[in-house]
C-alpha positions in Angstrom: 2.7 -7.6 -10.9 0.7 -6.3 -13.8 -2.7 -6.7 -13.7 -3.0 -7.8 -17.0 -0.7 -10.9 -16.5 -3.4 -12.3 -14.0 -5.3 -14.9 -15.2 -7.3 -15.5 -12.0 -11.0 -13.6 -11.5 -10.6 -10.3 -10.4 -12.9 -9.0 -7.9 -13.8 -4.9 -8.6 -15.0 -2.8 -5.6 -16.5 0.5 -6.3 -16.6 3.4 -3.6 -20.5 2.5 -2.8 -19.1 -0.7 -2.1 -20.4 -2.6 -4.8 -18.9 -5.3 -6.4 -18.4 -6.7 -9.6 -16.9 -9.9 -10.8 -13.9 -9.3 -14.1 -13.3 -12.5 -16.2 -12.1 -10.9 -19.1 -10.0 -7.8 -18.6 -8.3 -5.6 -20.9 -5.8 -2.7 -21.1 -7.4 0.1 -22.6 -6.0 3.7 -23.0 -8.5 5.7 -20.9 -7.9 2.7 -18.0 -9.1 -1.0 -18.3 -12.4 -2.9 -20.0 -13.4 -5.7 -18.3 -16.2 -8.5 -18.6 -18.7 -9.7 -16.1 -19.9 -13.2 -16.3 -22.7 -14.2 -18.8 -21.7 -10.7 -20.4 -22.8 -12.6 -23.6 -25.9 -13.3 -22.4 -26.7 -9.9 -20.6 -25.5 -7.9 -23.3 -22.3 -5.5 -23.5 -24.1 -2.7 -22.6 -24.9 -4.6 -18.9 -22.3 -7.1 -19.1 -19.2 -5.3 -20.4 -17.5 -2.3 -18.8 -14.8 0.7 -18.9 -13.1 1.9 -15.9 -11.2 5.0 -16.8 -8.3 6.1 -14.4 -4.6 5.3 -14.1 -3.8 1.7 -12.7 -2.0 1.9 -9.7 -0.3 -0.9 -7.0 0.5 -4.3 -8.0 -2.5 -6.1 -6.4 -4.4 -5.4 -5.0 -4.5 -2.3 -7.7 -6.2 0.8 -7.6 -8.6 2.7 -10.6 -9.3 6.1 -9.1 -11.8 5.1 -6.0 -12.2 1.3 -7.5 -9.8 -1.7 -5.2 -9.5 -4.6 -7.7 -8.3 -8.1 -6.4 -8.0 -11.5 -7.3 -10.9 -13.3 -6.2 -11.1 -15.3 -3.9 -13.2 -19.0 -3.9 -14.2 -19.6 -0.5 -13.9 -17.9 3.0 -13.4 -14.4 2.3 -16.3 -13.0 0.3 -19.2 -15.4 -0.2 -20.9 -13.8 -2.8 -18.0 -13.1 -4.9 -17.4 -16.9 -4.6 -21.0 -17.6 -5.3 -20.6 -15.9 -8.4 -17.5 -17.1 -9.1 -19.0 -20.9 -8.8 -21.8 -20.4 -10.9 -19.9 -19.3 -13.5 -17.1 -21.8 -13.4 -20.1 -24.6 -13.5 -21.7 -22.7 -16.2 -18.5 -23.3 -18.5 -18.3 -26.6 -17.1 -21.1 -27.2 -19.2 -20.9 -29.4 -22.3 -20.9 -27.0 -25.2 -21.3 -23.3 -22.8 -21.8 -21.6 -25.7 -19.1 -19.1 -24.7 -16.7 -17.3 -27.3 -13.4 -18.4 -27.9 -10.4 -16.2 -26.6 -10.1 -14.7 -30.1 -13.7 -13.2 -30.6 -13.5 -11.8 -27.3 -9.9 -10.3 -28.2 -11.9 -9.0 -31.4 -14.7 -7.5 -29.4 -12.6 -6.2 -26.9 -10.2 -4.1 -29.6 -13.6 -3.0 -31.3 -14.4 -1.4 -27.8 -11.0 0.3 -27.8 -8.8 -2.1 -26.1 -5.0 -2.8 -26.7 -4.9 -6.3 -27.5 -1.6 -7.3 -28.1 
């Protein structure tokens, strides 16, 4: 499976074992871009982010020494689900003040991405 067919949260573990939630991901030609929660909030240079390696496996995949996985909601990593439920509630919200699909396509090919 392509990772860039999932629609699901994808869960990014770096080798220090850190871990980062992706809600928007995109193909890029030096690896992937991806978007961390509130990203519009934080800012892109906090919130938005540019793994650079070949994409390997078909979940969960490999960037260089990065695992990325769907994530998970409850059971197998609490905080990823933690952050995972506040930002689902957050865009539960009436009016989130998140951007629609095609800005984010926008900003994402303005940072390099293949947006097709």
């Amino acid at each position: 499976m392509s990772i860039f067919t999932v629609t699901a949260p994808l869960t990014i573990r770096y080798p220090d074992q850190s871990k980062k939630l992706a809600i928007e991901i995109f193909e890029h030609g030096k690896g992937l871009i991806y978007f961390e929660p509130f990203w519009h909030v934080n800012g892109l240079d906090k919130g938005v982010h540019l793994l650079h390696g070949k994409i390997e496996g078909d979940g969960p995949w490999k960037i260089e020494e990065c695992v990325i996985s769907v994530t998970a909601c409850h059971g197998t990593d609490a905080e990823m689900a933690d952050r995972l439920a506040q930002w689902q509630a957050f865009l539960s919200t009436p009016e989130p003040q998140y951007p629609g699909e095609a800005e984010i396509r926008l900003l994402a090919q303005k940072l390099g991405a293949i947006v097709k």
